[in-house]
C-alpha positions in Angstrom: 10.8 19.5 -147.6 8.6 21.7 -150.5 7.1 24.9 -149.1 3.2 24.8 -149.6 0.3 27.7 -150.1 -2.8 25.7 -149.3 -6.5 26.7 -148.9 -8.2 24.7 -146.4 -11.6 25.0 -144.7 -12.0 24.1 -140.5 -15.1 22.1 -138.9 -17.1 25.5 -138.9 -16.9 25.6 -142.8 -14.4 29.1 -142.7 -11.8 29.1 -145.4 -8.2 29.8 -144.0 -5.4 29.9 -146.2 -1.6 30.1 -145.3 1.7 28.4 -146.0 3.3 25.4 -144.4 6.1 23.0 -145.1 6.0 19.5 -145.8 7.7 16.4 -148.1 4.6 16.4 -150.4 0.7 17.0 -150.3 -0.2 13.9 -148.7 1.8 14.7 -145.9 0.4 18.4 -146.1 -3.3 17.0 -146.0 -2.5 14.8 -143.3 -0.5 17.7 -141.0 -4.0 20.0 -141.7 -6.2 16.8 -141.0 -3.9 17.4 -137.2 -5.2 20.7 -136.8 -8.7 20.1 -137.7 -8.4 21.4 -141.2 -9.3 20.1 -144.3 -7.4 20.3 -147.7 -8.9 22.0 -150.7 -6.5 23.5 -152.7 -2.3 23.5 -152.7 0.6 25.2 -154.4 4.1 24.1 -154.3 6.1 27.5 -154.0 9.4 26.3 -153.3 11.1 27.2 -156.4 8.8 30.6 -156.9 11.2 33.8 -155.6 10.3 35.1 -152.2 9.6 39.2 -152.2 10.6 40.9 -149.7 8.3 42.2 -146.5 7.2 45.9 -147.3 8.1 47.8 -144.4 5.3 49.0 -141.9 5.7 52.8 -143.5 5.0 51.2 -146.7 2.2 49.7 -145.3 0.5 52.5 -143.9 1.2 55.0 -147.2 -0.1 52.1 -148.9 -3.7 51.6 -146.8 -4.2 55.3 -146.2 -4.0 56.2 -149.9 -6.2 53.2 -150.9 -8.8 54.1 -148.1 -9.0 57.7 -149.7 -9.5 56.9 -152.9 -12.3 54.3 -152.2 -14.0 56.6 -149.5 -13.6 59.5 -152.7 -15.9 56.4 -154.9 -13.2 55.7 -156.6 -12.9 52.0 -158.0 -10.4 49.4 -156.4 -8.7 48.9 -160.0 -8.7 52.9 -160.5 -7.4 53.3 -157.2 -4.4 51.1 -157.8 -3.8 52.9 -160.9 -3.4 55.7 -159.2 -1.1 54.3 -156.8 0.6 52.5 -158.9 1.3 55.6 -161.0 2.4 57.9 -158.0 6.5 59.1 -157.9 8.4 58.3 -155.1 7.2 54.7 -154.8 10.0 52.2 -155.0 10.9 49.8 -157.5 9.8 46.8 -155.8 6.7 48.1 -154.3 5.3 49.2 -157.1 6.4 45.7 -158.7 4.0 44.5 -155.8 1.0 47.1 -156.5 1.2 46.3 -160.3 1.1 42.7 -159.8 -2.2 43.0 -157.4 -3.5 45.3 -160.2 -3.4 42.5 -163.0 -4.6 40.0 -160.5 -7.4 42.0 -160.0 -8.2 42.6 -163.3 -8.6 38.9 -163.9 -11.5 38.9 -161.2 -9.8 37.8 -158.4 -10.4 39.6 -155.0 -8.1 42.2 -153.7 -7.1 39.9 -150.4 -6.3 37.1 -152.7 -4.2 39.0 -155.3 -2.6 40.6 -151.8 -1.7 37.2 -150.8 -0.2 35.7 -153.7 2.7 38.7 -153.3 3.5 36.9 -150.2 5.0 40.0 -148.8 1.8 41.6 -146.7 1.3 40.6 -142.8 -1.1 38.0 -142.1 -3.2 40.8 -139.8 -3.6 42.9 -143.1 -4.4 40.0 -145.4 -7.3 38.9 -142.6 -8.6 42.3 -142.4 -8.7 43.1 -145.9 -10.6 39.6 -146.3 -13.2 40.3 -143.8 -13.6 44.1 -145.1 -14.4 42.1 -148.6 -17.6 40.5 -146.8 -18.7 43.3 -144.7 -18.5 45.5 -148.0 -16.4 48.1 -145.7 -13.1 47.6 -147.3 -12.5 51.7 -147.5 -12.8 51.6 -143.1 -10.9 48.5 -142.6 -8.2 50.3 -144.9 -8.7 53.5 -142.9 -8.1 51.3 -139.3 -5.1 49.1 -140.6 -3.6 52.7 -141.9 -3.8 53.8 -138.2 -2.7 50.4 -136.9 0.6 50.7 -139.5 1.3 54.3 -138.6 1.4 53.8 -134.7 3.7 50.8 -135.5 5.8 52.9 -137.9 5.8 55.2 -135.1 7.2 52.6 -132.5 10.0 51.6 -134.7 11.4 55.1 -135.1 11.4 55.3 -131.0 13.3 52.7 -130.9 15.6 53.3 -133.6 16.2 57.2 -132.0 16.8 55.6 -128.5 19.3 53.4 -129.8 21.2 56.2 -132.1 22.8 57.4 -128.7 24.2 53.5 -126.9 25.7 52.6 -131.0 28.0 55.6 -131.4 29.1 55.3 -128.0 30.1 52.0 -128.3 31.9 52.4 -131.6 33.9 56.0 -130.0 34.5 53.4 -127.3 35.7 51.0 -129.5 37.7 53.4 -131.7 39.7 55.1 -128.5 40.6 51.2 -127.4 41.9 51.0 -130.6 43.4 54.4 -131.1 45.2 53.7 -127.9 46.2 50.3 -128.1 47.8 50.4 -131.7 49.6 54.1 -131.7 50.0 55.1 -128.2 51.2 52.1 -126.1 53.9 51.2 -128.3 55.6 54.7 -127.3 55.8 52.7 -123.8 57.2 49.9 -124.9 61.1 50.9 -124.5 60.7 52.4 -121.4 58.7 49.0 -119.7 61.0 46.6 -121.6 63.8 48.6 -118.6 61.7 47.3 -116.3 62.4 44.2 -114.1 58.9 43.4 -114.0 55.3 44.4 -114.4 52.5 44.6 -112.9 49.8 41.8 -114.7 47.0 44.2 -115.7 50.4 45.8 -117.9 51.3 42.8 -119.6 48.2 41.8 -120.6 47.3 44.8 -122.1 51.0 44.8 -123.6 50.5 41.5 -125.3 46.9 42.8 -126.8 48.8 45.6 -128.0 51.4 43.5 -129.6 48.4 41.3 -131.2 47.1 44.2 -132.5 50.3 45.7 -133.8 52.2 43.0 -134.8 49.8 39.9 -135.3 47.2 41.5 -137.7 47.1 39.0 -140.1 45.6 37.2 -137.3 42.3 39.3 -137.2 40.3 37.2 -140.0 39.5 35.6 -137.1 36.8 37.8 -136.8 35.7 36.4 -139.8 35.1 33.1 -137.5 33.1 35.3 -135.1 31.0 36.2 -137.9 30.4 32.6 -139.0 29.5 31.7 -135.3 26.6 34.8 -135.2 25.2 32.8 -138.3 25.1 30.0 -138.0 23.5 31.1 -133.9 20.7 32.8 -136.3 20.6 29.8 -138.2 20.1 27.6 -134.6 17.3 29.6 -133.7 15.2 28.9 -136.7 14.7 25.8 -134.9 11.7 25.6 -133.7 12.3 23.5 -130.5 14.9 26.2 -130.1 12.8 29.1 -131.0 10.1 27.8 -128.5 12.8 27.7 -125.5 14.5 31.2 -126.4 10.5 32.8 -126.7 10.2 31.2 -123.2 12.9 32.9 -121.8 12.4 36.4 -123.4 8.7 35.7 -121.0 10.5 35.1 -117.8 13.9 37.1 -118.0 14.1 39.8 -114.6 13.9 42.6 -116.0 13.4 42.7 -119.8 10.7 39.7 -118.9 8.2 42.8 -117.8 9.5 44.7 -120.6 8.5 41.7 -122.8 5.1 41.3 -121.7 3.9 44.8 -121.9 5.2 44.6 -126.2 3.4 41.6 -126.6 0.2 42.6 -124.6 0.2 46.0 -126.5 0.7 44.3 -130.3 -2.3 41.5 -129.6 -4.6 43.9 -127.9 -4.0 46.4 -131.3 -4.4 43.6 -133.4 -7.4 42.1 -132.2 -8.6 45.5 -131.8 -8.7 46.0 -135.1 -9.8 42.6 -136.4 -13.1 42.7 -134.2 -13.8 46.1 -135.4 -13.2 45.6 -138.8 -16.1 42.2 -138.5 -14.0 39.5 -138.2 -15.5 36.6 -135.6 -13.9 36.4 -132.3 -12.2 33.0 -132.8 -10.6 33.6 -137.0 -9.1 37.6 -134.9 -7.8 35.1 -132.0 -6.3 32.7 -134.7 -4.6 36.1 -136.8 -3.5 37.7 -134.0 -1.0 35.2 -132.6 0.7 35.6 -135.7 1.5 39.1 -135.1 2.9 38.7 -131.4 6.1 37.6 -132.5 6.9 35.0 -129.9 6.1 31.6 -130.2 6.0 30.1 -126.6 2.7 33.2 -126.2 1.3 32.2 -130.0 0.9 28.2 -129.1 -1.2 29.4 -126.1 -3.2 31.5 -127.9 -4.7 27.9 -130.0 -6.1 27.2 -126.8 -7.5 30.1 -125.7 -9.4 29.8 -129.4 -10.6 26.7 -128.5 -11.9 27.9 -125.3 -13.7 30.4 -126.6 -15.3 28.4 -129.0 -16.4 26.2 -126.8 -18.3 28.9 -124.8 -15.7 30.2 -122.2 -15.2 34.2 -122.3 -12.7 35.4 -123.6 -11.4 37.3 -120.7 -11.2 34.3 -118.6 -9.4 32.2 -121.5 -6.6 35.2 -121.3 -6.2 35.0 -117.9 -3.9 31.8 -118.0 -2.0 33.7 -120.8 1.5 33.3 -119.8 3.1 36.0 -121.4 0.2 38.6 -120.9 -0.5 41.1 -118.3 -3.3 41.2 -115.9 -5.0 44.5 -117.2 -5.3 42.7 -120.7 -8.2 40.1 -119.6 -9.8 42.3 -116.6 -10.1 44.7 -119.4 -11.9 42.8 -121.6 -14.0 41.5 -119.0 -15.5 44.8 -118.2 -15.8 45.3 -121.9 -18.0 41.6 -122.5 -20.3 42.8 -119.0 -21.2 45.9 -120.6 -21.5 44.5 -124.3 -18.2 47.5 -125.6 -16.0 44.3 -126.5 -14.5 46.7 -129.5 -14.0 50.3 -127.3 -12.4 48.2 -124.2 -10.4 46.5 -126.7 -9.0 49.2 -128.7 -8.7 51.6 -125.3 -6.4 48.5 -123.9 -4.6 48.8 -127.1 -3.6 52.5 -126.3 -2.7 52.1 -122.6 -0.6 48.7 -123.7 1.0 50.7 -126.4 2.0 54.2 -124.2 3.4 52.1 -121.5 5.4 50.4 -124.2 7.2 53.4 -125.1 7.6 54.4 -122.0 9.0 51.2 -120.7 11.1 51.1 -124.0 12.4 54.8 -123.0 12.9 53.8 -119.6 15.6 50.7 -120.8 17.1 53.1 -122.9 17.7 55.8 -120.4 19.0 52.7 -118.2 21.4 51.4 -121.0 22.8 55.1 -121.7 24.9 55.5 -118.5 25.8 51.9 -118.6 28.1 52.1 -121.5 29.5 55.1 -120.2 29.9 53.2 -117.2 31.9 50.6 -119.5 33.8 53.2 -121.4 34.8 54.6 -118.4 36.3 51.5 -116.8 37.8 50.5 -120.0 40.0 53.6 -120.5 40.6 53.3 -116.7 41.7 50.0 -117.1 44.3 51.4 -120.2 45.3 54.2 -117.9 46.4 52.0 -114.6 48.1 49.8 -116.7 49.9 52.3 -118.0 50.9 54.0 -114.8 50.9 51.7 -112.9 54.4 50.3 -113.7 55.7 54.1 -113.7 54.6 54.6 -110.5 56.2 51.8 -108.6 59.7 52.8 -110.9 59.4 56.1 -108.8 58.6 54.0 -105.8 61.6 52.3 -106.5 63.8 54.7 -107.3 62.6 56.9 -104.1 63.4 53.7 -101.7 67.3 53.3 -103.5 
């Protein structure tokens, strides 16, 4: 299968372009024909080197010093000199700015030199496209720095709640270990006296004695490693992917957790499309791309085909699986009093504080957990080890 970049327009004459797989450009033209899109122009970029996705923080230092420099009158080429030129920029993003700066030079537009890099988000390449024809490129630069920073913002939550759980669990780890390899073994001598043991002793023994004795045994692990591959690999499939996403939706508790992320990243995204110009339908079509889960994204094609037909938008969301309530009754309120935009982008700030919170919330929930688990591990160790003693005494005591 060859990897394609095609531009291809739909039945209301509006140029999309994007990437898709297929065993050569007849078959392409005849998967986009499928989807109600026809063929103009295709690139075979299987051999061509993929970059690497610039991180949201990137993003946003990227969009806010653009939108300054073009709100200053500064033109788009100057601007990206100046960019391009600044320290602290890393090797590979400034390989990125100074390949968009030759494109541009050659007359092509900035989405389309933004594009070819293949390493911008679909929701930034849409908005910087519709900036283009609205001639407000320096506000939609202004928005998606905003949009990026929030999301930067979101990541380093996360990251911070999880600091706490990951050195627990490797002190846990390390103690197990600590324990297992250089302290049991002292015991040893004294249990090998013993008639018998108890079973929680011997098997913690015999892991002992893996540990100690069978080490070469531990590439193994190695195995383990092979396994979480080639799971990774698994869930590239996309009949796979689609049953996983489906899941994520309806798990008990994380399910909630779920919707409220996904709610809060197509409310901001849509948000910001709208705002920024784009039609209704081409946000809808951008914004499933940005969700991240698949089994939400494929209902989102026919919620665009409702709303194209003439059904409002709110009541194409309500049968959203994956979506909560206060996402469509919001937006109803905002097409009855003709504020489509503020509704939208007030829904994105509710969706994205309860986000955090509910992210905090898991986090503060997962924290005494694993001490929970630490502490019944090391419990474990500590019964096994006196247990045996203690029923020696026992022993000794009824002789």
């Amino acid at each position: 299968m060859a990897q394609y970049r095609y531009t291809a327009k739909n039945m209301d004459g509006k140029t999309l372009r994007g990437t898709m797989e297929a065993s050569g450009e007849s078959a392409l033209f005849q998967q986009l024909r499928e989807q109600g899109l026809f063929l103009i122009e295709a690139k075979d970029t299987t051999g061509e080197k993929k970059r690497r996705k610039l991180s949201s923080k990137q993003l946003q230092e990227f969009c806010k010093e653009l939108s300054a420099l073009l709100m200053a009158g500064v033109t788009i080429v100057r601007a990206l000199e100046i960019i391009t030129g600044e320290e602290g920029i890393s090797g590979s993003a400034r390989a990125v700015y100074q390949e968009i700066l030759t494109e541009l030079k050659k007359g092509v537009s900035l989405s389309e030199a933004m594009e070819q890099q293949e390493c911008f988000p679909q929701l930034m390449l849409g908005m910087v496209r519709s900036g283009e024809g609205n001639g407000n490129i320096d506000r939609v630069m202004e928005r998606l720095s905003l949009h990026y920073e929030k999301e930067n913002r979101l990541h380093h939550q996360v990251r911070a709640a999880l600091t706490y759980p990951i050195i627990l669990l490797v002190m846990c780890a390390a103690v197990v270990v600590l324990i297992v390899t250089f302290i049991l073994p002292q015991f040893e001598e004294l249990f090998s006296e013993m008639e018998s043991l108890p079973a929680v002793t011997e098997s913690l023994m015999a892991f002992s004695d893996f540990l100690v004795q069978k080490w070469y045994l531990l590439p193994v692990l190695v195995l383990v490693l092979v396994l979480v591959v080639l799971v990774r690999t698994i869930l590239k499939i996309p009949a796979v992917r689609l049953q996983v996403d489906t899941w994520k939706v309806h798990l008990p508790i994380a399910g909630k957790l779920n919707k409220v992320i996904y709610t809060a990243r197509f409310s901001r995204t849509l948000s910001s499309l709208y705002s920024s110009g784009m039609p209704i339908v081409g946000a809808l079509l951008t914004a499933k791309e940005t969700i991240g889960n698949v089994y939400v994204a494929n209902q989102l094609e026919q919620v665009a085909s409702m709303v194209r037909s003439g059904v409002p938008l709110s009541q194409a969301l309500r049968e959203v699986d994956g979506f909560l309530n206060k996402l469509s009754g919001t937006i109803f309120v905002g097409e009855e009093s003709g504020r489509l935009d503020d509704m939208l982008d007030s829904i994105a700030v509710t969706m994205e504080t309860e986000a955090e919170e509910a992210t905090k919330r898991l986090m503060t929930m997962l924290e005494p957990i694993l001490i929970c688990l630490m502490a019944l591990i090391v419990g474990y160790i500590i019964v096994a080890v006196m247990l045996p003693i203690y029923q020696s005494y026992e022993a000794i005591e009824r002789s």
